[in-house]
mmCIF file of the N, C-alpha and C atoms, coordinates in Angstrom:
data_MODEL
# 
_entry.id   MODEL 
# 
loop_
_atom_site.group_PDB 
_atom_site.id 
_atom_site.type_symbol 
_atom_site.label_atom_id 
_atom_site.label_alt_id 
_atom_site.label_comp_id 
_atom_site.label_asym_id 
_atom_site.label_entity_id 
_atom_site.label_seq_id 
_atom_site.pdbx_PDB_ins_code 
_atom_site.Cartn_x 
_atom_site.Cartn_y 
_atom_site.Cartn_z 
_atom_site.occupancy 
_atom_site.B_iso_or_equiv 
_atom_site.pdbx_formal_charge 
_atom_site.auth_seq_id 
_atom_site.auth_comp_id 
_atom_site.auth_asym_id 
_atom_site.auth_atom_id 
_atom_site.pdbx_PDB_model_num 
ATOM 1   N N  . UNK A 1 1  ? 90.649  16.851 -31.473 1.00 0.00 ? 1  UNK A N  1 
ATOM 2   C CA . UNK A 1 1  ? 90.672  16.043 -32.667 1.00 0.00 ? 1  UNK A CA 1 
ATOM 3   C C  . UNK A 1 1  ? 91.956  15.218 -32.735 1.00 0.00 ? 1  UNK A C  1 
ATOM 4   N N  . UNK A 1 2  ? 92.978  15.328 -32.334 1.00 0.00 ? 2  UNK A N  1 
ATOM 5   C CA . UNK A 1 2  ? 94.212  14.924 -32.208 1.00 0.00 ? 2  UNK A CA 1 
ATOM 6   C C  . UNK A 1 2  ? 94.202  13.715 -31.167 1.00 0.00 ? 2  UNK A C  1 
ATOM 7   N N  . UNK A 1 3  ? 93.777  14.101 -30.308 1.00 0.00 ? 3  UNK A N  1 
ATOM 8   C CA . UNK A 1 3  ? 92.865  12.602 -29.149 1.00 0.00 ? 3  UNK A CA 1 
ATOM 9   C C  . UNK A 1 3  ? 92.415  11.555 -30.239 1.00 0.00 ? 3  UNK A C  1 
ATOM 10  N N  . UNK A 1 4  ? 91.258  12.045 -30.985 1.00 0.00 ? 4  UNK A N  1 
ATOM 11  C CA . UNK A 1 4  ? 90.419  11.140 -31.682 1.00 0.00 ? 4  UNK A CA 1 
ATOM 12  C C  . UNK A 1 4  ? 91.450  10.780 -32.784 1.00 0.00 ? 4  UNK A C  1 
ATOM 13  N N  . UNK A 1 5  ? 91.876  11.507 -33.253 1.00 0.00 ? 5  UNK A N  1 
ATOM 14  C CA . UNK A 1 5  ? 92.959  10.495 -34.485 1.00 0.00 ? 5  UNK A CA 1 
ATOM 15  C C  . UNK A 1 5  ? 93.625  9.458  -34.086 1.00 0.00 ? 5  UNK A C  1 
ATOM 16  N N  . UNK A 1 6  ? 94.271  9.715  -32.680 1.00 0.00 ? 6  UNK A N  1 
ATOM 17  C CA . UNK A 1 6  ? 95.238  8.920  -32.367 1.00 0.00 ? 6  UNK A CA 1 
ATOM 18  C C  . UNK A 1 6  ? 94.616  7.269  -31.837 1.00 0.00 ? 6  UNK A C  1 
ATOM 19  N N  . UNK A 1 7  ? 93.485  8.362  -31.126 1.00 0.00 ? 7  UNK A N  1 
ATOM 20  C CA . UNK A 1 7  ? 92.619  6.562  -30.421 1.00 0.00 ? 7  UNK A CA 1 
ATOM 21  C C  . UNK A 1 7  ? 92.217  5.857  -32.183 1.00 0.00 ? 7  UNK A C  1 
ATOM 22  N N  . UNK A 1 8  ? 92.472  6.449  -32.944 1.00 0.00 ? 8  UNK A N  1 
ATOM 23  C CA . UNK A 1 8  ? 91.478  5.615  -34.013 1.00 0.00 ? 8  UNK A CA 1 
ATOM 24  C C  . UNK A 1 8  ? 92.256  5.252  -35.314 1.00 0.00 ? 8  UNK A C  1 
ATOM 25  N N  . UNK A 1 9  ? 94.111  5.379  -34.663 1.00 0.00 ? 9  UNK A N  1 
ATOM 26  C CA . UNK A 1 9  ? 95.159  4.806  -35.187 1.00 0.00 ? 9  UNK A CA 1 
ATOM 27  C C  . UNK A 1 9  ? 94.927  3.536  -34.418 1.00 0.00 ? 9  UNK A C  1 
ATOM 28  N N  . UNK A 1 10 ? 95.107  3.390  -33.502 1.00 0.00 ? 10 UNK A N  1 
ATOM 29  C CA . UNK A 1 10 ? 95.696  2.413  -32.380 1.00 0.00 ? 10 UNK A CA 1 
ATOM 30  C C  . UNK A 1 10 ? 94.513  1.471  -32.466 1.00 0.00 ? 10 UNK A C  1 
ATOM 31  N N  . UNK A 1 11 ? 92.610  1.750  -32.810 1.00 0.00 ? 11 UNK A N  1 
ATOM 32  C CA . UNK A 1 11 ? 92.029  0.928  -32.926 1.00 0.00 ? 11 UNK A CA 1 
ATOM 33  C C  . UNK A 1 11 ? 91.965  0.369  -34.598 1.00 0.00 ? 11 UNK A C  1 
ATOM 34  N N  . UNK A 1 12 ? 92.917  0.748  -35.218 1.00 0.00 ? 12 UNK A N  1 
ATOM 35  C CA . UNK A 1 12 ? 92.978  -0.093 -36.415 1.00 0.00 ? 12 UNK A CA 1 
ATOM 36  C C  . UNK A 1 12 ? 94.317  -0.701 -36.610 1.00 0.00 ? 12 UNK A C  1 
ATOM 37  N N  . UNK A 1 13 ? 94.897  -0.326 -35.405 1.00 0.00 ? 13 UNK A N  1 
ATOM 38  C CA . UNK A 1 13 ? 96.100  -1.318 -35.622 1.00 0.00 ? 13 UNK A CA 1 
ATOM 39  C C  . UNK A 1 13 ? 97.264  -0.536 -36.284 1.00 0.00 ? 13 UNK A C  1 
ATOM 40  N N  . UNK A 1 14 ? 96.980  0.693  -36.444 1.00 0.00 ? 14 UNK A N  1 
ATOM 41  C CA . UNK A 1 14 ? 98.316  1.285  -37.616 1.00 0.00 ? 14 UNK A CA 1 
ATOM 42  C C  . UNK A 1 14 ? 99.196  2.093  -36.087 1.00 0.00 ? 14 UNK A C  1 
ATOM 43  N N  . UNK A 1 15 ? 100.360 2.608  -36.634 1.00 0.00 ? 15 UNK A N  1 
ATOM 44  C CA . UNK A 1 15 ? 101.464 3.651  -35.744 1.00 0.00 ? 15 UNK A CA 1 
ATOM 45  C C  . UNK A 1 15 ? 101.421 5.005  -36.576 1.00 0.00 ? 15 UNK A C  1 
ATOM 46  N N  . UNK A 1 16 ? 101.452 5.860  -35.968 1.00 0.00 ? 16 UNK A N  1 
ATOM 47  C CA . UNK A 1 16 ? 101.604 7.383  -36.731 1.00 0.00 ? 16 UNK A CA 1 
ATOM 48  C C  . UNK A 1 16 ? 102.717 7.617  -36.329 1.00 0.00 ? 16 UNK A C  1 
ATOM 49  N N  . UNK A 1 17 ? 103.637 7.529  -37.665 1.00 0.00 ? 17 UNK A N  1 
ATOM 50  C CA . UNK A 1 17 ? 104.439 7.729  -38.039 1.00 0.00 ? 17 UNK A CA 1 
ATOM 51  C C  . UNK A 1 17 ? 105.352 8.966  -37.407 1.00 0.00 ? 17 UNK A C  1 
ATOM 52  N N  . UNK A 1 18 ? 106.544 9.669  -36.970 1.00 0.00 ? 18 UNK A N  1 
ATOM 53  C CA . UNK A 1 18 ? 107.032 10.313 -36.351 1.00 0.00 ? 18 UNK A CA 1 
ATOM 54  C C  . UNK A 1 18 ? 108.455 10.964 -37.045 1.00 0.00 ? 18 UNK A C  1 
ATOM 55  N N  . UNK A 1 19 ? 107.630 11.536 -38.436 1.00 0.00 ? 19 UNK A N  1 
ATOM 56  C CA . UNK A 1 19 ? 108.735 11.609 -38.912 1.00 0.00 ? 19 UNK A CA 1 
ATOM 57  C C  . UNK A 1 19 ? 109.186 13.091 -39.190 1.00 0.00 ? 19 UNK A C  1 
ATOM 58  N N  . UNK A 1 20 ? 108.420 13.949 -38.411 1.00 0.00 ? 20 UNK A N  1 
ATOM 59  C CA . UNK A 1 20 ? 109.052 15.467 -37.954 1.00 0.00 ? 20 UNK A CA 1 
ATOM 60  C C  . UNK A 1 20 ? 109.168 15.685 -36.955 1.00 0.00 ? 20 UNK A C  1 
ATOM 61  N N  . UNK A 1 21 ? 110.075 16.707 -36.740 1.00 0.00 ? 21 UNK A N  1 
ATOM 62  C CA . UNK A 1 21 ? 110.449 17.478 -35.245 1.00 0.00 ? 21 UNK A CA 1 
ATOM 63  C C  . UNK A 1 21 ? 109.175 18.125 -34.934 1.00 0.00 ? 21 UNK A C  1 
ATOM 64  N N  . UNK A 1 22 ? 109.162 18.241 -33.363 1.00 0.00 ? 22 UNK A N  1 
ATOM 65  C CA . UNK A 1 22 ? 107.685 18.885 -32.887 1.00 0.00 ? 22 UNK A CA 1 
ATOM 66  C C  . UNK A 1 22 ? 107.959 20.391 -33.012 1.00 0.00 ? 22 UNK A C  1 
ATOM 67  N N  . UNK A 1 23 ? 107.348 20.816 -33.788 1.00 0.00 ? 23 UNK A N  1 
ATOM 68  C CA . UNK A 1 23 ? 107.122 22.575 -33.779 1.00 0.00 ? 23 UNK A CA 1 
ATOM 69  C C  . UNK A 1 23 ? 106.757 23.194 -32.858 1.00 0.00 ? 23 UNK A C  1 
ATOM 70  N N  . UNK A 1 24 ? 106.620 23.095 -31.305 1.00 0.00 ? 24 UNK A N  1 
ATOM 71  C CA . UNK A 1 24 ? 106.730 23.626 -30.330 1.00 0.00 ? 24 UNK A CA 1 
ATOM 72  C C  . UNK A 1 24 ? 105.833 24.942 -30.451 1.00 0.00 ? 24 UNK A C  1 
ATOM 73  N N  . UNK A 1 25 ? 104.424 24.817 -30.506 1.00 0.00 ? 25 UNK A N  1 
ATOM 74  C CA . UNK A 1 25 ? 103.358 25.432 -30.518 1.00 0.00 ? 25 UNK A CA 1 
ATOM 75  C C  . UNK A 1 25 ? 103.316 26.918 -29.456 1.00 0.00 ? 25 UNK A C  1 
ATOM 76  N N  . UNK A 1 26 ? 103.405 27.952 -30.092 1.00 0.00 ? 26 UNK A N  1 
ATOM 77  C CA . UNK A 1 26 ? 103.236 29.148 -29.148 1.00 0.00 ? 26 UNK A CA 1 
ATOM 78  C C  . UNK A 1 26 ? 102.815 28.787 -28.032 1.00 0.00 ? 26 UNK A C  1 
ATOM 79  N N  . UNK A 1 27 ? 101.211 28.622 -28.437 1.00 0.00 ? 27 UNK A N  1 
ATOM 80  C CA . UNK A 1 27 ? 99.957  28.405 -27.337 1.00 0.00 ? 27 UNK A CA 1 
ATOM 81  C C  . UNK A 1 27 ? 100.498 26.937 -26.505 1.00 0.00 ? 27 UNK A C  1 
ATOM 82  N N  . UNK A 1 28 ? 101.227 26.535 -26.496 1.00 0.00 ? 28 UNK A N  1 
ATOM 83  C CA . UNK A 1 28 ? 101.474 25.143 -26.199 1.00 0.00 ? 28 UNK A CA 1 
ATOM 84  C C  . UNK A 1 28 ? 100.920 24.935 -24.682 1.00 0.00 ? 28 UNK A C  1 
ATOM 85  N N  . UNK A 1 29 ? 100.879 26.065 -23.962 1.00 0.00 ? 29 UNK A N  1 
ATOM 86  C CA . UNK A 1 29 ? 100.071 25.968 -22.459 1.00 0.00 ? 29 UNK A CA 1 
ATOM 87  C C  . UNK A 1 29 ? 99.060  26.124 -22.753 1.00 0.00 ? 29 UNK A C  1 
ATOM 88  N N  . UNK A 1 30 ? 98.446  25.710 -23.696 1.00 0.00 ? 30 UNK A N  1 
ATOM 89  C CA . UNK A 1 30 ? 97.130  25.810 -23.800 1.00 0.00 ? 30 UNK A CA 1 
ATOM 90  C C  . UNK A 1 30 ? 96.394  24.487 -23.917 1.00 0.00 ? 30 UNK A C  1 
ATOM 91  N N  . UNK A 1 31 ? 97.283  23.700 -24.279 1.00 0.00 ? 31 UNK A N  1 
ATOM 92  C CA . UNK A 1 31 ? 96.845  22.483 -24.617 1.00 0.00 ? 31 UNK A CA 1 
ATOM 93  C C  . UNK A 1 31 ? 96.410  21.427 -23.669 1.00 0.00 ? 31 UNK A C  1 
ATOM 94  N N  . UNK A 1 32 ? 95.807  21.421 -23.145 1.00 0.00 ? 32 UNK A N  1 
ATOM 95  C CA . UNK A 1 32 ? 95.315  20.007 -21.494 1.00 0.00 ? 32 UNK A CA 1 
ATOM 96  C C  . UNK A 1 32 ? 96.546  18.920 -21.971 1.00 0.00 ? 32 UNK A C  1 
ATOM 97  N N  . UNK A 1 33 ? 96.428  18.634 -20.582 1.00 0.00 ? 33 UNK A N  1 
ATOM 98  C CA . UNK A 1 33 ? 97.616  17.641 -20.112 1.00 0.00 ? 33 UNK A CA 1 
ATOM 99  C C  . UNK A 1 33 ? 97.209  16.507 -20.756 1.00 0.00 ? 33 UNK A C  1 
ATOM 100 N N  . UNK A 1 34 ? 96.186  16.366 -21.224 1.00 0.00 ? 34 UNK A N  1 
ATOM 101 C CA . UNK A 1 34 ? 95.241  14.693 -21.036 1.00 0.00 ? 34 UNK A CA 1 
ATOM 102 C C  . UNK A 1 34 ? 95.330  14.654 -23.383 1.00 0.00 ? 34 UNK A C  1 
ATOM 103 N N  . UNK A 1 35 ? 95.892  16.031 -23.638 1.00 0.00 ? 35 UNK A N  1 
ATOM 104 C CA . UNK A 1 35 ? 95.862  15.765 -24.792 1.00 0.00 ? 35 UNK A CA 1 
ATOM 105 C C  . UNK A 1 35 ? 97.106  15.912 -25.448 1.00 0.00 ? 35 UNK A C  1 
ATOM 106 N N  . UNK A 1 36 ? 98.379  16.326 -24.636 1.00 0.00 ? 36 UNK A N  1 
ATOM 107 C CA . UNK A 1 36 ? 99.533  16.660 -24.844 1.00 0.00 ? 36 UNK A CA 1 
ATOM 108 C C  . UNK A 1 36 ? 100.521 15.473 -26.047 1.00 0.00 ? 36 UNK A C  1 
ATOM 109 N N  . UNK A 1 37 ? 100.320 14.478 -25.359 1.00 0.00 ? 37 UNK A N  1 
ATOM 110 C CA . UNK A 1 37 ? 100.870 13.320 -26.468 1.00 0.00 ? 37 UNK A CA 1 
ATOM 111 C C  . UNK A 1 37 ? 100.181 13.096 -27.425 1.00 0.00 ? 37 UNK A C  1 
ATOM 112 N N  . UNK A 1 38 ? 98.786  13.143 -27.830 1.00 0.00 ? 38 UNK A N  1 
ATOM 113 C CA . UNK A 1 38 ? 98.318  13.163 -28.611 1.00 0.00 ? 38 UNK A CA 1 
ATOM 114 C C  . UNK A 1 38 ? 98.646  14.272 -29.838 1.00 0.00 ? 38 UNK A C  1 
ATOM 115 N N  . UNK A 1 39 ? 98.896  15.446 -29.073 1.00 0.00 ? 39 UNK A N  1 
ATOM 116 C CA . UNK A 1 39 ? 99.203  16.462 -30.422 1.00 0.00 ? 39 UNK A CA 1 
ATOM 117 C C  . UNK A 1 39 ? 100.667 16.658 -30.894 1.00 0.00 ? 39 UNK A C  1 
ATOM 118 N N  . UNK A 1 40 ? 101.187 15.948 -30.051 1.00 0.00 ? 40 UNK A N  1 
ATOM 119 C CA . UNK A 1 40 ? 102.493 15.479 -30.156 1.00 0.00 ? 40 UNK A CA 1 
ATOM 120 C C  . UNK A 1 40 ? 102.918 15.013 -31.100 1.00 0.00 ? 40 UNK A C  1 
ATOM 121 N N  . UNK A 1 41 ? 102.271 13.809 -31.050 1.00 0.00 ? 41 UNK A N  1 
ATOM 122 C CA . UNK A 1 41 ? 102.441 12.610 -32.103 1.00 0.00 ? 41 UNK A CA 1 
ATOM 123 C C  . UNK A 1 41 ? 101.862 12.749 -33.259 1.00 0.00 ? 41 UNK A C  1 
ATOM 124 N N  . UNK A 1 42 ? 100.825 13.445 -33.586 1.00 0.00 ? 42 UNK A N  1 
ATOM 125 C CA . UNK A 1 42 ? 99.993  13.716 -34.408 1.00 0.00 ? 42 UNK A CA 1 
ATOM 126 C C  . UNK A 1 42 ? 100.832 15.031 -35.560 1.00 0.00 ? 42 UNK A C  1 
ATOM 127 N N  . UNK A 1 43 ? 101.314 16.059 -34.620 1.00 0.00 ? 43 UNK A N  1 
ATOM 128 C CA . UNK A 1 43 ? 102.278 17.454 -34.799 1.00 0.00 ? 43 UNK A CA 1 
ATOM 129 C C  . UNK A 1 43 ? 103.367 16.816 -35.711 1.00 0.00 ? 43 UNK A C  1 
ATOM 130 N N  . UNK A 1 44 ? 104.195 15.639 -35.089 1.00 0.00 ? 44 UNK A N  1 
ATOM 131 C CA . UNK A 1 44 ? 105.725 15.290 -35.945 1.00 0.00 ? 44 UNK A CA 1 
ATOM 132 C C  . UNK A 1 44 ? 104.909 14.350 -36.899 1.00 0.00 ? 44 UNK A C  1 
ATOM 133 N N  . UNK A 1 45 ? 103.978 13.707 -37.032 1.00 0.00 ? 45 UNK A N  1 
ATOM 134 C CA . UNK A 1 45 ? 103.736 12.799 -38.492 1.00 0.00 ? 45 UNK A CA 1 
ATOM 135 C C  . UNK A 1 45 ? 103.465 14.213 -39.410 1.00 0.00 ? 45 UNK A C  1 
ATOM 136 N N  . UNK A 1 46 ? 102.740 15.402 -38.998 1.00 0.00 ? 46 UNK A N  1 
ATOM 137 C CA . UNK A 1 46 ? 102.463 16.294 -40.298 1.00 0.00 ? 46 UNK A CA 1 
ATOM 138 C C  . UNK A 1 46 ? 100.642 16.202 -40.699 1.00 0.00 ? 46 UNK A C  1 
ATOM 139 N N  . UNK A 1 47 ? 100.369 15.418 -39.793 1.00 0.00 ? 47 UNK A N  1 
ATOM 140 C CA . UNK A 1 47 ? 98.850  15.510 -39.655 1.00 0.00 ? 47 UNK A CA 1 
ATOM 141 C C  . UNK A 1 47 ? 98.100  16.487 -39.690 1.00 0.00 ? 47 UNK A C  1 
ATOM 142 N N  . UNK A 1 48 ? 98.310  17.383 -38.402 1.00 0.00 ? 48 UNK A N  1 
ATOM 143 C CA . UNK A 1 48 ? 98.205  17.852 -37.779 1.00 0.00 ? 48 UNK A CA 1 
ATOM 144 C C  . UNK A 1 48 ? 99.190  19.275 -38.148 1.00 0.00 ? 48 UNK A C  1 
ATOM 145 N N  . UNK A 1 49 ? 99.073  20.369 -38.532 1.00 0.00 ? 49 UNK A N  1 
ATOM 146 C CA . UNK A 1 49 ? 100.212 21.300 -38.249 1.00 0.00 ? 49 UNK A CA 1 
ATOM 147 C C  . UNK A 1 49 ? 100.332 22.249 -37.552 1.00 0.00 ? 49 UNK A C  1 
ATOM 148 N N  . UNK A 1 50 ? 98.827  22.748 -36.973 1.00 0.00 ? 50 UNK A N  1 
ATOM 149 C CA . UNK A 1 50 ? 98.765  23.998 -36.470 1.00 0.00 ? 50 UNK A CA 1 
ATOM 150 C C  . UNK A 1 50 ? 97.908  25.364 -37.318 1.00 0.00 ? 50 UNK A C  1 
ATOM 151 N N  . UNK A 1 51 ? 98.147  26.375 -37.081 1.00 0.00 ? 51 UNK A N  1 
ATOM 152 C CA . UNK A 1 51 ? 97.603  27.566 -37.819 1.00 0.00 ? 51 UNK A CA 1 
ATOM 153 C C  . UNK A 1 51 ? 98.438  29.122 -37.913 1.00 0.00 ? 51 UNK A C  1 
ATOM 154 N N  . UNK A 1 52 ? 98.287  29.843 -38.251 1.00 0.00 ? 52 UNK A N  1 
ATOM 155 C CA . UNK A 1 52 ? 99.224  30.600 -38.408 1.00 0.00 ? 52 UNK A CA 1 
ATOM 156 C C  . UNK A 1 52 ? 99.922  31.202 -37.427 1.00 0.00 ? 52 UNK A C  1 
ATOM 157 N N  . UNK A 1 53 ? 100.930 31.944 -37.539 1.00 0.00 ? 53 UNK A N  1 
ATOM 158 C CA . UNK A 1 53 ? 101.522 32.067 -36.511 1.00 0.00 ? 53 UNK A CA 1 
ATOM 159 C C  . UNK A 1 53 ? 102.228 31.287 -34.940 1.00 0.00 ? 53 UNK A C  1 
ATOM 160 N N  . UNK A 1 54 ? 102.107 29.849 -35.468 1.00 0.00 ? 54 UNK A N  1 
ATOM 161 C CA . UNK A 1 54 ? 103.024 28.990 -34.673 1.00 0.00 ? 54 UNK A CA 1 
ATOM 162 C C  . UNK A 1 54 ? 101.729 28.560 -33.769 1.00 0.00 ? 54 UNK A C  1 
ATOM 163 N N  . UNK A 1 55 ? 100.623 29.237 -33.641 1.00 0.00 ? 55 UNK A N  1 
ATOM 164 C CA . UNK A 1 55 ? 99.433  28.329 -32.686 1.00 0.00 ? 55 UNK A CA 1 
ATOM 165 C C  . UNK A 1 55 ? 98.901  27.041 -32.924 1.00 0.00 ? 55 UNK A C  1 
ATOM 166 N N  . UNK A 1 56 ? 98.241  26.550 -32.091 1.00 0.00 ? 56 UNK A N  1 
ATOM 167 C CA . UNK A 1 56 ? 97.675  25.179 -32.021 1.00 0.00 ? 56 UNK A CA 1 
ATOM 168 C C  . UNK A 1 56 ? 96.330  25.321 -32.129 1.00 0.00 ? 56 UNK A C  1 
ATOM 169 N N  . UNK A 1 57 ? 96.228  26.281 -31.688 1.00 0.00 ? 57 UNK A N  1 
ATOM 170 C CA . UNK A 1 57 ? 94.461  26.577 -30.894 1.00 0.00 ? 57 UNK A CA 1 
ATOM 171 C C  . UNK A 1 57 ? 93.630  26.086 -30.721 1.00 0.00 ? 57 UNK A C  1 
ATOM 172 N N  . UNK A 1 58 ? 94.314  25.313 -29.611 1.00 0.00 ? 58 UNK A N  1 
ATOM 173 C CA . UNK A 1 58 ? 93.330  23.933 -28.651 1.00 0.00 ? 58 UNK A CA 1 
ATOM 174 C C  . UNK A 1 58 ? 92.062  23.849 -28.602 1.00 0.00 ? 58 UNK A C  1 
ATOM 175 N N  . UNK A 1 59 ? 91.366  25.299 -28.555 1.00 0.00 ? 59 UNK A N  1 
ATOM 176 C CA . UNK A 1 59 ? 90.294  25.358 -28.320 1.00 0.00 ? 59 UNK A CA 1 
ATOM 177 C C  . UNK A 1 59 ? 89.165  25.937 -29.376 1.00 0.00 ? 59 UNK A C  1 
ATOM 178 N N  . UNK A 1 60 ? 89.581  25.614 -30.438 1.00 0.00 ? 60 UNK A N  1 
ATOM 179 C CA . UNK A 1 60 ? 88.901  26.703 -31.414 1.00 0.00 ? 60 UNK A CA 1 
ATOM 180 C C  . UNK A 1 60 ? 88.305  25.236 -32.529 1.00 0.00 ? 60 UNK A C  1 
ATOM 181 N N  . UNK A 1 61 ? 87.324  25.348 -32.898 1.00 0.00 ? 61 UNK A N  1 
ATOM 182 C CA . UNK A 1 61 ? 86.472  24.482 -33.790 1.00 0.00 ? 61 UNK A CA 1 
ATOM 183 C C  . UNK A 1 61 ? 87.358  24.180 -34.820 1.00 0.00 ? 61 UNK A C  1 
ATOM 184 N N  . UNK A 1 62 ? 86.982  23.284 -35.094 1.00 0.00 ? 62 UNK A N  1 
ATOM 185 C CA . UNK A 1 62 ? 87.732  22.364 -36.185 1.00 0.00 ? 62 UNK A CA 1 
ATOM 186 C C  . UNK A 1 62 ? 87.058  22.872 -37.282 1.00 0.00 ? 62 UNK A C  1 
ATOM 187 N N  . UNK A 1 63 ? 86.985  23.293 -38.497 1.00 0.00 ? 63 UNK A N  1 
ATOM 188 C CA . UNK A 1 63 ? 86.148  23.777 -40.170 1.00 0.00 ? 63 UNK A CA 1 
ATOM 189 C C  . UNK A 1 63 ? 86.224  22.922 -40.463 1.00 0.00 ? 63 UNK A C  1 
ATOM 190 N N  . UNK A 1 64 ? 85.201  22.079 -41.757 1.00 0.00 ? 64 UNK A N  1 
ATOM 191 C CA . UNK A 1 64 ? 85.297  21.321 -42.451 1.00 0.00 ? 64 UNK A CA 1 
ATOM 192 C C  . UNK A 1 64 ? 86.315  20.961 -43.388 1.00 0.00 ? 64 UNK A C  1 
ATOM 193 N N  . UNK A 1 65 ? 87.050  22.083 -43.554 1.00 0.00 ? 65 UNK A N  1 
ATOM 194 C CA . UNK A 1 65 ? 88.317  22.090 -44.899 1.00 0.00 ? 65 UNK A CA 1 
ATOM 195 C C  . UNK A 1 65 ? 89.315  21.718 -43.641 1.00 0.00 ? 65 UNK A C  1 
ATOM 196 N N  . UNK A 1 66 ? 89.177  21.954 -42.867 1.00 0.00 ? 66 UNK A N  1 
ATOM 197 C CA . UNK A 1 66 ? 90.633  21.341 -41.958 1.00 0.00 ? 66 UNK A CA 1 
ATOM 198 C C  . UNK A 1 66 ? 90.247  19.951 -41.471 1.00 0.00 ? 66 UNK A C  1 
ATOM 199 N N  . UNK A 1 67 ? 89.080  19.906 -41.198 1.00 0.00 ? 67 UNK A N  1 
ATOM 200 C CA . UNK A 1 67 ? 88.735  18.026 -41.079 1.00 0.00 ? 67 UNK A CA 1 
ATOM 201 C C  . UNK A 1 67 ? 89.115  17.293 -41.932 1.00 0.00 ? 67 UNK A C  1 
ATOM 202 N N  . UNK A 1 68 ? 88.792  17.911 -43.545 1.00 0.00 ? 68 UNK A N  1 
ATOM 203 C CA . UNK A 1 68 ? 88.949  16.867 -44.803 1.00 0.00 ? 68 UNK A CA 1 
ATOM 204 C C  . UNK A 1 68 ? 90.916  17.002 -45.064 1.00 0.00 ? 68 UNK A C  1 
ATOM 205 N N  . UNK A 1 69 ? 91.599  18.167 -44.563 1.00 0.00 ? 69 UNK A N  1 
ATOM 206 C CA . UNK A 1 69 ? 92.398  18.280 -44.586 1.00 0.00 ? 69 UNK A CA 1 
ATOM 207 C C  . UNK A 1 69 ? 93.517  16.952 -43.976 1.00 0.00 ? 69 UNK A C  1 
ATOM 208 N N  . UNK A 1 70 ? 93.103  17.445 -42.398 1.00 0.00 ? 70 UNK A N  1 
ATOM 209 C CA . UNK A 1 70 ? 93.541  16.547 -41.525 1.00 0.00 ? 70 UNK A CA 1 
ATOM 210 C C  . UNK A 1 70 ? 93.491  15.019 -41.968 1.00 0.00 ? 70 UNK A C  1 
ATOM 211 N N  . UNK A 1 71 ? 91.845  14.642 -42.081 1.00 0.00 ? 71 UNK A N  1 
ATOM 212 C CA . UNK A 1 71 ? 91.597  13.507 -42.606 1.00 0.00 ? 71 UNK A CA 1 
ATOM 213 C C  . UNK A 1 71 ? 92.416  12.689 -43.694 1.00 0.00 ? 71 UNK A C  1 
ATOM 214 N N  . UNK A 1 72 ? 92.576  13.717 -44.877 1.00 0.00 ? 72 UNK A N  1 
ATOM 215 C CA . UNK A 1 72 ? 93.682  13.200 -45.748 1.00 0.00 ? 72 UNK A CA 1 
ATOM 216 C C  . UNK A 1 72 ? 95.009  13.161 -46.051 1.00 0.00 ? 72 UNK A C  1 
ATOM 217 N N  . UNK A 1 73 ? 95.095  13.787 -44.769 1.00 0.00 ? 73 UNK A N  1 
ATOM 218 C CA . UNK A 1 73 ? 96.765  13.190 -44.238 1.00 0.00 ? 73 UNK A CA 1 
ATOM 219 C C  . UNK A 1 73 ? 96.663  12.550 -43.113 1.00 0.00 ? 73 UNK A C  1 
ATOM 220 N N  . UNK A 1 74 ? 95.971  12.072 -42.584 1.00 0.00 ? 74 UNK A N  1 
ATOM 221 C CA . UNK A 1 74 ? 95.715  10.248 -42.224 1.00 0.00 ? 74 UNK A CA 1 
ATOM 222 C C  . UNK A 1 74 ? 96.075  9.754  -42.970 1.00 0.00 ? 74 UNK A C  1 
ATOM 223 N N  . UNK A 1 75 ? 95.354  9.382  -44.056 1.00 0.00 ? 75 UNK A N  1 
ATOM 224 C CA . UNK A 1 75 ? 94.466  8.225  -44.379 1.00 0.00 ? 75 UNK A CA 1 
ATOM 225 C C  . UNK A 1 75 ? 96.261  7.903  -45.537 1.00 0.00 ? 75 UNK A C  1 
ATOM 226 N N  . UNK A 1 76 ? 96.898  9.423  -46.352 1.00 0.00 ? 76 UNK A N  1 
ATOM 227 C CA . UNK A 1 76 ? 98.154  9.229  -46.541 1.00 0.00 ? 76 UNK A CA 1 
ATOM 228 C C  . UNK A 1 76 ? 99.338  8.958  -46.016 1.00 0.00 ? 76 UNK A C  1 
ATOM 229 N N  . UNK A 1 77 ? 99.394  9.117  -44.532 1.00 0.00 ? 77 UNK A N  1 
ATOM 230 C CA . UNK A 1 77 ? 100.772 8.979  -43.669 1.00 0.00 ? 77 UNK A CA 1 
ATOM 231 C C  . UNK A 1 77 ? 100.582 7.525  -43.177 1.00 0.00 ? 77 UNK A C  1 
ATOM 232 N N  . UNK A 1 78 ? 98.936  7.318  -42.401 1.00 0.00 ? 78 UNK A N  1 
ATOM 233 C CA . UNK A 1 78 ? 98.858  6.560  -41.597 1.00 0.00 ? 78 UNK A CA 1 
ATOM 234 C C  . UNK A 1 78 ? 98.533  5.023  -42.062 1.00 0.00 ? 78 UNK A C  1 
ATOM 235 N N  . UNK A 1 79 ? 97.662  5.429  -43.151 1.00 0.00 ? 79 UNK A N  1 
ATOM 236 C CA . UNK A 1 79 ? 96.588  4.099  -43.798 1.00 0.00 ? 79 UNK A CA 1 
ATOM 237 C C  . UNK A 1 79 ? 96.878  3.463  -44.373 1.00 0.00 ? 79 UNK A C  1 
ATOM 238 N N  . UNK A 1 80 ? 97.768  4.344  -45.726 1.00 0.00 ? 80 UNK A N  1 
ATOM 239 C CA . UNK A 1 80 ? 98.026  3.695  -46.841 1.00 0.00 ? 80 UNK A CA 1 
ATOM 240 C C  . UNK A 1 80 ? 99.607  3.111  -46.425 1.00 0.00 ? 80 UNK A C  1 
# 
């Protein structure tokens, strides 16, 4: 999901913002190479934060309350 946010900053023309330090994700070897900057960038705007205990969990389904979550800190960091 962090892939898809980012491609769908860049196709509307906006920058995500970089205005926290990266929290350096436990699981952080968990994350594919091909998505690493993406959760990166996504991690220091505050988009994005993670889940308890310092994980990322690359691989675990997104819930609807964390979509609408995520989503509305877009649409606040990035959009407006």
């Amino acid at each position: 999901m962090a892939v898809m946010m980012q491609n769908y900053a860049k196709v509307l023309g906006h920058t995500i913002p970089a205005s926290n330090q990266y929290p350096s994700f436990t699981d952080e070897n968990k994350i594919g190479p091909w998505a690493k900057d993406a959760v990166k960038g996504i991690a220091q705007a505050g988009i994005m934060i993670g889940k308890t205990g310092g994980n990322f969990d690359p691989k675990a389904n997104v819930t609807k309350a964390e979509s609408a979550a995520i989503l509305r800190r877009f649409v606040e960091l990035v959009v407006d």
